[in-house]
C-alpha positions as CSV (number, residue, x, y, z in Angstrom):
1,X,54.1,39.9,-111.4
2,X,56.7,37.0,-111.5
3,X,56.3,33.0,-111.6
4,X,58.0,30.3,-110.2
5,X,58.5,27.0,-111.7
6,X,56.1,25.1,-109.4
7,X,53.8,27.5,-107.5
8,X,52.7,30.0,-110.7
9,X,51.9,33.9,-109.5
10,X,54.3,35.3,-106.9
11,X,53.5,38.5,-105.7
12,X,56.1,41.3,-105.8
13,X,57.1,42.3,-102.4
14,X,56.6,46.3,-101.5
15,X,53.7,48.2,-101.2
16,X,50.8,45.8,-99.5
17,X,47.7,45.5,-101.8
18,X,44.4,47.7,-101.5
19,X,42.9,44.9,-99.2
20,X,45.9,44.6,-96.7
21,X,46.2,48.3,-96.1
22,X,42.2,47.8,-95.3
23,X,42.6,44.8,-92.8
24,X,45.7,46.5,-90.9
25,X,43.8,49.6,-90.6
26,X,40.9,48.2,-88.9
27,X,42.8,45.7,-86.7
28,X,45.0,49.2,-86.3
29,X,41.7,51.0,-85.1
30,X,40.2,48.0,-83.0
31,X,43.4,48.0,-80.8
32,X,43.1,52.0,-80.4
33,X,39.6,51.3,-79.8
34,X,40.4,48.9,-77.0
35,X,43.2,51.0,-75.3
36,X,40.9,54.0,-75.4
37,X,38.4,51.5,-73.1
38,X,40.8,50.5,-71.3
39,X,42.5,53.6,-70.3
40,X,39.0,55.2,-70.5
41,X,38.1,52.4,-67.6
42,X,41.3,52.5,-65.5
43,X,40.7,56.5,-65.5
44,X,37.2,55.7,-64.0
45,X,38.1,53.3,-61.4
46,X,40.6,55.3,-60.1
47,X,38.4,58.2,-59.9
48,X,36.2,56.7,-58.2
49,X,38.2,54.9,-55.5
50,X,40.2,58.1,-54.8
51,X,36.1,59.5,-54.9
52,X,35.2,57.0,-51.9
53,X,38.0,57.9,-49.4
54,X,37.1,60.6,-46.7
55,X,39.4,62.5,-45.4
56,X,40.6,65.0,-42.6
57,X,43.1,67.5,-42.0
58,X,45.4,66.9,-39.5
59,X,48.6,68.9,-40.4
60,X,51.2,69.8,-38.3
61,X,50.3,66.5,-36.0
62,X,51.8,64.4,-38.2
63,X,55.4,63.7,-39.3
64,X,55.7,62.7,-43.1
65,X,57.5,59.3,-43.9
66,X,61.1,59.5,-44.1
67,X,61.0,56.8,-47.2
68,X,58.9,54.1,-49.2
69,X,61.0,51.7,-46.8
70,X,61.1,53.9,-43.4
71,X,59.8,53.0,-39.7
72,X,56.4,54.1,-40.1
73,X,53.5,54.2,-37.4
74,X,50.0,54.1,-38.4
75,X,47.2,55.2,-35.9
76,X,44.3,53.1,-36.7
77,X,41.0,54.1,-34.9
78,X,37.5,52.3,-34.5
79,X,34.4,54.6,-33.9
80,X,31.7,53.7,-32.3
81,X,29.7,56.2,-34.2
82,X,25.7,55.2,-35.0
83,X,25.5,57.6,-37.5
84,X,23.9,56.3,-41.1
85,X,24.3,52.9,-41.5
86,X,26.6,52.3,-38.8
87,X,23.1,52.2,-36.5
88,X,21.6,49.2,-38.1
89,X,25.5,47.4,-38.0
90,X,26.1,48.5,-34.5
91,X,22.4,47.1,-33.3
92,X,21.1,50.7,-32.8
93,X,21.7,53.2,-30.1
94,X,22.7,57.1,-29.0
95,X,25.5,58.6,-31.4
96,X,27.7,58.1,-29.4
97,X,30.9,58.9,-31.5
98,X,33.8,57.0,-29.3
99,X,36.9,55.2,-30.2
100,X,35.6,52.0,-30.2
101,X,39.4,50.4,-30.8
102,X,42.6,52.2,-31.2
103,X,45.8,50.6,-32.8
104,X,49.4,52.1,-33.2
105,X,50.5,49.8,-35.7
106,X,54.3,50.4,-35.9
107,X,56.2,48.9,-39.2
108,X,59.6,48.4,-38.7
109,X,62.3,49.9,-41.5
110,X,62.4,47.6,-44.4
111,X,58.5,47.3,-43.8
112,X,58.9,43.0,-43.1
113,X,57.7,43.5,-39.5
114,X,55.5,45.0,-37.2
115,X,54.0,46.3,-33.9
116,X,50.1,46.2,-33.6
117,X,49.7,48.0,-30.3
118,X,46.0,48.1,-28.5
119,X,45.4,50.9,-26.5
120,X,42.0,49.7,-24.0
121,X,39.6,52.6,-24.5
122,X,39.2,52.4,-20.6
123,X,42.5,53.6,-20.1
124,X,42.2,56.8,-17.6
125,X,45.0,59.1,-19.2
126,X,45.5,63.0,-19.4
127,X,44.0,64.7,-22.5
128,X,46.2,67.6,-23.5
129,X,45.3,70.6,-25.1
130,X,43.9,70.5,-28.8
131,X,42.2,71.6,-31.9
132,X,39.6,69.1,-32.7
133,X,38.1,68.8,-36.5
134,X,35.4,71.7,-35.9
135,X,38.2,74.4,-35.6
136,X,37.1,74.5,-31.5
137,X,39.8,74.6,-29.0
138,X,39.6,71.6,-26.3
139,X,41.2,72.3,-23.1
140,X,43.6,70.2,-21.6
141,X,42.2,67.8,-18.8
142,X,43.5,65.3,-16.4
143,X,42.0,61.8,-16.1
144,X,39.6,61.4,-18.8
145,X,38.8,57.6,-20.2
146,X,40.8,57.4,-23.7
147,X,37.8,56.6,-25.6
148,X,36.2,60.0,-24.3
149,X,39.3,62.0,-26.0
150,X,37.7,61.2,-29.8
151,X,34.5,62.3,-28.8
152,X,35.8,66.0,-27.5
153,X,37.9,66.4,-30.1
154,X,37.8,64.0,-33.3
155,X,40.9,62.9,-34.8
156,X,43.0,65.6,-34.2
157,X,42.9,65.4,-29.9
158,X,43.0,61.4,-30.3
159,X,46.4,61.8,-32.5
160,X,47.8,64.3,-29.7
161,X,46.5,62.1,-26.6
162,X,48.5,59.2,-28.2
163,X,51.7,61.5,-29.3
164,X,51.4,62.3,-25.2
165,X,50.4,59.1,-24.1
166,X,53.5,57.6,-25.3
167,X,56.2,60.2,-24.5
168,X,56.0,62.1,-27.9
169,X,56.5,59.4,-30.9
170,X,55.3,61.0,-33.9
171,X,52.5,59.8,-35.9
172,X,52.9,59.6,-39.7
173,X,49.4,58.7,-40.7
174,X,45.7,58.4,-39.3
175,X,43.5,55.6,-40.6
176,X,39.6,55.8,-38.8
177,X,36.9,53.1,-40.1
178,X,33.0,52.9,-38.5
179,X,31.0,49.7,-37.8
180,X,29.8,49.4,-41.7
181,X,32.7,49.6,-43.5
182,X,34.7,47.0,-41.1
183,X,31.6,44.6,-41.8
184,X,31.5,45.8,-45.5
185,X,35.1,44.9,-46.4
186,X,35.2,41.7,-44.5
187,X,32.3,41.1,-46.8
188,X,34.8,41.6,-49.7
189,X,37.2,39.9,-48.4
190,X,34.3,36.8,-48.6
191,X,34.5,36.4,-44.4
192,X,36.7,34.7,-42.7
193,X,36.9,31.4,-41.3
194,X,38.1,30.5,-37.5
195,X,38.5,27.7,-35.1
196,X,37.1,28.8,-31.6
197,X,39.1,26.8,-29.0
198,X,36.1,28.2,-26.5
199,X,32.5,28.6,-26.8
200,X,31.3,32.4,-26.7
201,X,27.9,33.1,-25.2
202,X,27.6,36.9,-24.8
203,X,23.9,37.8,-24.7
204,X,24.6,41.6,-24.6
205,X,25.8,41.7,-27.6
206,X,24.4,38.4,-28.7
207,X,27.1,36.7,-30.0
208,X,26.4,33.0,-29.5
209,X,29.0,30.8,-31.2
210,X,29.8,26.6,-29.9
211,X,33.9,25.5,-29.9
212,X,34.9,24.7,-33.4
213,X,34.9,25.8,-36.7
214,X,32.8,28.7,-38.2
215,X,32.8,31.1,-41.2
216,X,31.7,34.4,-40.4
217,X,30.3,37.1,-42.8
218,X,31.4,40.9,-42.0
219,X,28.5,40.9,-39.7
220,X,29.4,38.1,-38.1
221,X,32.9,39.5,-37.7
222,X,32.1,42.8,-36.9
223,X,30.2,41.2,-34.0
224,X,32.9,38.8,-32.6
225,X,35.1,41.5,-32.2
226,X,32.8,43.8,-30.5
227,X,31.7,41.0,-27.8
228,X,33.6,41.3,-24.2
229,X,31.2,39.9,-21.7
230,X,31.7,36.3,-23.1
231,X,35.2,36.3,-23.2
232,X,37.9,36.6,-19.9
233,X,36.3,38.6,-17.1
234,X,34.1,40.7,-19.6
235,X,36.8,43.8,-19.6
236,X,38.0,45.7,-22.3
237,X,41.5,43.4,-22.6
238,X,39.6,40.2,-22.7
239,X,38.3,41.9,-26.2
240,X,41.6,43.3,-27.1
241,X,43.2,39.7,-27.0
242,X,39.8,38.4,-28.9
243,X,40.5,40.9,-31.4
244,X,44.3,39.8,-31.7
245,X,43.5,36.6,-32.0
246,X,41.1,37.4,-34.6
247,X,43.1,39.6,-36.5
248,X,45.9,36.9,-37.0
249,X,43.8,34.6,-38.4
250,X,42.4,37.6,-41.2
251,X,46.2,38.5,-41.7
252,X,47.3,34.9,-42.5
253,X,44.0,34.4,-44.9
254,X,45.2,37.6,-47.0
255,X,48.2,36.8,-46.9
256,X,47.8,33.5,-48.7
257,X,45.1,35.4,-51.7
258,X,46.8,36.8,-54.6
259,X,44.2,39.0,-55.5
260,X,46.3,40.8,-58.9
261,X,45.3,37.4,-60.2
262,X,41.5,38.2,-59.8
263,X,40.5,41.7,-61.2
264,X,36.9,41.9,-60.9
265,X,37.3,40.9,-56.7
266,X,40.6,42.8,-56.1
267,X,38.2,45.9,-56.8
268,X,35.3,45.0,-54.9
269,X,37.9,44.7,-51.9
270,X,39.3,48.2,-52.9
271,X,35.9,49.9,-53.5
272,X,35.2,48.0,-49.8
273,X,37.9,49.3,-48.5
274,X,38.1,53.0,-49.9
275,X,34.8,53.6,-48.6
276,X,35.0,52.1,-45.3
277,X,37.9,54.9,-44.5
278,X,38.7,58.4,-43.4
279,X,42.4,59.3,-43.5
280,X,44.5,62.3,-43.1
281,X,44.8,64.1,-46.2
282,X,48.4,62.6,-47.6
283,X,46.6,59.5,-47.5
284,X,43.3,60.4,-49.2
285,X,44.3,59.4,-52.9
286,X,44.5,56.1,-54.1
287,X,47.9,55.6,-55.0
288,X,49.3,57.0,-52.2
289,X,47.3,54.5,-50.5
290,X,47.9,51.9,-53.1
291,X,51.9,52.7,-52.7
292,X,51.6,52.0,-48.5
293,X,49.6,49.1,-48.6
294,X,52.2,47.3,-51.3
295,X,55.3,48.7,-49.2
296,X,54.0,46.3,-46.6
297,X,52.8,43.9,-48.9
298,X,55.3,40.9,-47.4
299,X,53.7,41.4,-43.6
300,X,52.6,37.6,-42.5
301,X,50.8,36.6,-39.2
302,X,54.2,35.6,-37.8
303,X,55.3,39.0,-38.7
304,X,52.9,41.0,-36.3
305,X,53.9,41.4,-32.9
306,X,50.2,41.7,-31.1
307,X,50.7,44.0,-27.8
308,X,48.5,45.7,-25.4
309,X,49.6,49.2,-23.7
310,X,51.1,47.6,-20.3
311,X,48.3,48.9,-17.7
312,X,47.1,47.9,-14.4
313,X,43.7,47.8,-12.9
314,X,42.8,51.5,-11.3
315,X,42.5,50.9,-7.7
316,X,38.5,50.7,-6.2
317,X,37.8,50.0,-9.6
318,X,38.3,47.5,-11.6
319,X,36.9,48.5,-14.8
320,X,39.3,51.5,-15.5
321,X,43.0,51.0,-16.7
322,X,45.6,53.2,-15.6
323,X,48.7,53.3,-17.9
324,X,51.7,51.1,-16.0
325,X,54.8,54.3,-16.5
326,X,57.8,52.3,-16.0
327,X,56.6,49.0,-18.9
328,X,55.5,52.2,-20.7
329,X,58.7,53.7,-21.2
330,X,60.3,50.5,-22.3
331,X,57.6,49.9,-24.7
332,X,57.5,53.4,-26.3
333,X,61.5,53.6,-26.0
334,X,62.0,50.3,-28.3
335,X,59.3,51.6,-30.8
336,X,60.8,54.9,-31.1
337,X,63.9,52.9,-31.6
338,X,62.6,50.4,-34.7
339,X,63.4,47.8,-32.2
340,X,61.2,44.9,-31.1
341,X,58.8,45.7,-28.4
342,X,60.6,44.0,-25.4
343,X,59.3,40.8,-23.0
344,X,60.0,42.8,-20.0
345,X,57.4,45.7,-21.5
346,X,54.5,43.4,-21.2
347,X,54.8,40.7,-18.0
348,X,53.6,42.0,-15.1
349,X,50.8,43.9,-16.2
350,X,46.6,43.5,-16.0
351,X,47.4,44.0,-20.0
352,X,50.0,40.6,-19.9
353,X,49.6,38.9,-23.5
354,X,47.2,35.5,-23.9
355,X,45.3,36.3,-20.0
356,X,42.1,35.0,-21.4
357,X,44.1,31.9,-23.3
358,X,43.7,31.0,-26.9
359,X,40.4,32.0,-28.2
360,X,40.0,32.1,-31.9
361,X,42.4,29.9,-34.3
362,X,42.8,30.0,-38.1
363,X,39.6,28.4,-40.1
């Protein structure tokens, strides 16, 4: 030990004293201690969203993704299934196991823009032949309603009726949520809030709602896009531009939520969302969904092109569709393309974009 003129004892440098070493080793083993948790806790979580997502095997029916930043179309199907707790959601009734709603969503290369096509599940097309989930072969049948398809033959026949529906583009990936988990994740998402421009009185399916402004919880939501009869005409593509207009309020909402900055709600809205959805089997892990949903992560309301497959009213009756060939072509041709879905694809038609008018606005 050495002194200094003014300050007395100055400890040689070197070896730390006995009560240093002590003090860095527990600070040493606290921070372990808190990495272990942390890692131990990240482990869990992923486990258990990866646990949550159902999936099914779809194989051959789908093309992988070229790239993280590759064209890429996503068929997205509602059921209309009342089994568990989708019967309480869905206000009770038969099993019926339909497609409720079915969206080709098509994300152009570079993954900054889309195509949210609507196929109306009374849409009379041909079902080819197919292998649904059971392992059963499903014959091939002409006219059949498009919703009918799922409930032959799952998600398998519903991925090949839309591969032959439009002319053979390939699928990559097959999303499928019920009644429960749309309503659950909106709940996670803490509703939404929208301007009606209309009133909606449906009392089928009870939705009762004045003009103006609401905020809807998943429920809520769940139920304004089901509703038809107090909307348009009361067809199927008076709800498909309700749910259009609906979803571009939800997509600008998210779209302005950074929800990295909030931990403990960014995984309510992932547990919400894992277990709200079957997908094929490539998609069934969590950060191979985790990677997809961040390649598109820049997508904006502005960015989503809303279309309906151009249809016309089957003749004697005007609750079927039948697929318009010609508009068809020109729509399938431009997605199989990566190019935008043109004007001359959708005028013209019974499916013609905005028949009903503005509905539902941003909250």
């Amino acid at each position: 030990m050495t002194y200094g003129p003014r300050w007395g004892r100055i400890p040689r440098m070197g070896r730390p004293t006995r009560r240093r070493a002590t003090r860095m080793r527990m600070v040493l083993c606290s921070l372990a201690g808190v990495l272990l948790l942390v890692g131990a806790a990240a482990a869990y979580t992923w486990h258990r969203l990866s646990g949550n997502i159902s999936s099914v095997e779809l194989g051959s029916l789908l093309t992988p993704e070229a790239s993280a930043t590759s064209d890429l179309n996503i068929l997205v199907v509602g059921s209309d299934s009342r089994a568990g707790k989708n019967a309480a959601r869905a206000g009770g009734g038969e099993d019926a196991g339909r497609s409720d709603t079915t969206l080709l969503l098509h994300v152009y290369g570079g993954r900054k823009k889309a195509a949210l096509v609507s196929i109306p599940r009374d849409t009379i097309v041909n079902r080819p032949a197919c292998t649904a989930a059971s392992g059963q072969n499903v014959p091939g049948r002409e006219r059949v309603m498009f919703n009918a398809v799922y409930e032959m033959g799952g998600a398998p026949c519903t991925v090949a009726a839309v591969e032959a529906l439009s002319g053979g583009l390939r699928i990559n990936h097959y999303v499928e949520v019920g009644f429960n988990g749309f309503a659950e994740l909106m709940d996670a998402l803490g509703g939404t809030d929208i301007t009606l421009v209309k009133p909606i009185d449906d009392k089928q399916s009870g939705v009762h709602l004045r003009a103006g402004k609401h905020h809807l919880n998943g429920q809520q939501c769940l139920d304004l896009v089901r509703t038809r009869h107090g909307v348009g005409n009361g067809s199927d593509l008076g709800r498909i531009q309700l749910q259009h207009q609906f979803l571009t309020a939800v997509i600008g909402k998210m779209a302005g939520q950074d929800l990295l900055t909030d931990p403990v709600r960014l995984f309510a809205v992932a547990d919400a969302a894992t277990k709200s959805l079957t997908t094929d089997s490539s998609l069934a892990h969590v950060d191979t969904l985790a990677s997809l949903v961040y390649s598109m992560k820049g997508l904006g309301a502005k960015d989503v092109q809303m279309v309906t497959l151009p249809a016309q009213l089957e003749q004697g009756d005007e609750d079927r569709l039948v697929p318009d060939a010609a508009r068809g072509r020109m729509l399938w041709a431009a997605l199989e393309a990566d190019r935008p879905v043109p004007e001359g694809a959708l005028t013209g038609t019974a499916s013609e974009p905005n028949g009903i008018g503005q509905v539902v606005t941003p909250g």
